[in-house]
C-alpha positions as CSV (number, residue, x, y, z in Angstrom):
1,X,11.5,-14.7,5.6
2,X,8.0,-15.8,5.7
3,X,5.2,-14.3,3.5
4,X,3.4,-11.6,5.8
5,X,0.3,-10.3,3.9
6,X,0.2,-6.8,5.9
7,X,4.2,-6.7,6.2
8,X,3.6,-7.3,2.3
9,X,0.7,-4.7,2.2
10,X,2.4,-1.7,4.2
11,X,6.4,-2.0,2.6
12,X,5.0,-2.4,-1.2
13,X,1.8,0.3,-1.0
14,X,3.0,2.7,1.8
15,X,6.6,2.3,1.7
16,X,6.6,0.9,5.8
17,X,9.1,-1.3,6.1
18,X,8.7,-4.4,8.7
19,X,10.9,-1.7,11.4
20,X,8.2,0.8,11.1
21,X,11.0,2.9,8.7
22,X,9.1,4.5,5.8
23,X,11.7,3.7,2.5
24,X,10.6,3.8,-1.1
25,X,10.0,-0.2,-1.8
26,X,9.4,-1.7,-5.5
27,X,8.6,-5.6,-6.1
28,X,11.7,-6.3,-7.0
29,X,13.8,-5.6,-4.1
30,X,11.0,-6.6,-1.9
31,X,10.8,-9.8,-3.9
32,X,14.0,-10.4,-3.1
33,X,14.3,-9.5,0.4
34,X,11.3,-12.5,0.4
35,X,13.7,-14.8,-1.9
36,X,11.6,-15.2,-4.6
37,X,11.2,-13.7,-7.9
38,X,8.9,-10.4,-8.5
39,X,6.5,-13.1,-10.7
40,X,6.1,-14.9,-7.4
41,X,5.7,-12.4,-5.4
42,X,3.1,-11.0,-7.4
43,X,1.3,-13.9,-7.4
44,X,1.3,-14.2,-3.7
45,X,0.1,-10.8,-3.8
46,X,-2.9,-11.3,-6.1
47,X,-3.9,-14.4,-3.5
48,X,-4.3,-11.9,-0.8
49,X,-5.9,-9.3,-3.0
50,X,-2.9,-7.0,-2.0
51,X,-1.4,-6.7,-5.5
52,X,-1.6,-3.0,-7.8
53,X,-4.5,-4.6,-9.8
54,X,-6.7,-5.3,-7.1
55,X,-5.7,-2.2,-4.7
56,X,-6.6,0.6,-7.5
57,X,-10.4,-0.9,-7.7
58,X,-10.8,-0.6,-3.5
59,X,-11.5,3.2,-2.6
60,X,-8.8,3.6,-0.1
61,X,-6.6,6.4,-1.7
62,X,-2.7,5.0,-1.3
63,X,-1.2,8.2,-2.6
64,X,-2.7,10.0,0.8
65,X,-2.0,7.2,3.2
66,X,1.8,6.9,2.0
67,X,2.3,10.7,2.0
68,X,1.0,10.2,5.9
69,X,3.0,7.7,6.4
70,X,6.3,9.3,5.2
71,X,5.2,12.6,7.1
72,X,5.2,10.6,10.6
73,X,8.9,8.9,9.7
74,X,10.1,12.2,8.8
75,X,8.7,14.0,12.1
76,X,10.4,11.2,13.9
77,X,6.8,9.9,15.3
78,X,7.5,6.3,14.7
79,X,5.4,4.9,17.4
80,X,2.7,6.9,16.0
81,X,3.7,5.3,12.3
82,X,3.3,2.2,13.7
83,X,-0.2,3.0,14.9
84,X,-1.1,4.0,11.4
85,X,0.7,1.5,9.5
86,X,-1.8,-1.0,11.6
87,X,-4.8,0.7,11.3
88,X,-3.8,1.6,7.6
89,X,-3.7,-2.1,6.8
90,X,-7.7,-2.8,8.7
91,X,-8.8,0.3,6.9
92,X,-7.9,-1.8,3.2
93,X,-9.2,-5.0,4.2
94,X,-12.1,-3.2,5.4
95,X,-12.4,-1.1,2.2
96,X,-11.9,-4.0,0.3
97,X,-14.5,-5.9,1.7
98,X,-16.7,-3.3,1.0
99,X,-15.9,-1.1,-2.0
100,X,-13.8,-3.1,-4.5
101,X,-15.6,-2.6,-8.2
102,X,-13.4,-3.9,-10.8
103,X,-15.5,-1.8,-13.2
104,X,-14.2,1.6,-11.0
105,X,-10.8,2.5,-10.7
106,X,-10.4,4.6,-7.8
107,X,-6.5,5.4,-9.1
108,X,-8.0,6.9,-12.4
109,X,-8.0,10.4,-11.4
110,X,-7.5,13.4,-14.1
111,X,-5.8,16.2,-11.4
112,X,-5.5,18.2,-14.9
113,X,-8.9,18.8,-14.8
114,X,-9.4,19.1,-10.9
115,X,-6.8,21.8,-10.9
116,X,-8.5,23.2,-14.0
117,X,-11.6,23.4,-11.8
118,X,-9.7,25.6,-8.8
């Protein structure tokens, strides 16, 4: 199977698969659906600047685009997951382009004290 960047992008951050079927993905068995080892496939990753290092320093939150994502498979709106999972991907490289600070992490988020807060 050849190395898709956004096939890469949407199965390993938002759990799309390349069927538009929302699954829970690691880099392991997506690694090896790619026949290659995790260390490569990271590194394949980090040349597209889709890997976990790069995506938590890009303000696109991935925690609310996956829960999306598994909210339209599990409605049964697949053509409207498809739709997302394409616009999902331009909204990253697009974010990416623009927002990525390696001196921010946009993952780094104490909910502790935002519930504290409510």
């Amino acid at each position: 199977m050849d190395f898709d960047p956004e096939k890469i992008f949407l199965a390993y951050c938002l759990g799309i698969d390349e069927n538009f079927r929302h699954r829970f993905t690691n880099l392991n068995s997506l690694a090896k659906k790619y026949n290659m080892s995790p260390e490569e496939l990271l590194d394949k990753m980090r040349e597209c600047r889709i890997d976990p290092a790069t995506v938590r320093h890009v303000d696109f939150n991935v925690a609310s685009r996956y829960a999306e994502a598994e909210e339209l498979a599990m409605e049964g709106r697949f053509e409207d997951l498809k739709s997302f999972a394409k616009k999902a991907y331009r909204d990253y490289l697009s974010a990416l382009s623009s927002t990525y600070d390696e001196k921010r992490d946009f993952e780094d988020v104490d909910y502790e004290k935002i519930l504290d807060d409510k």
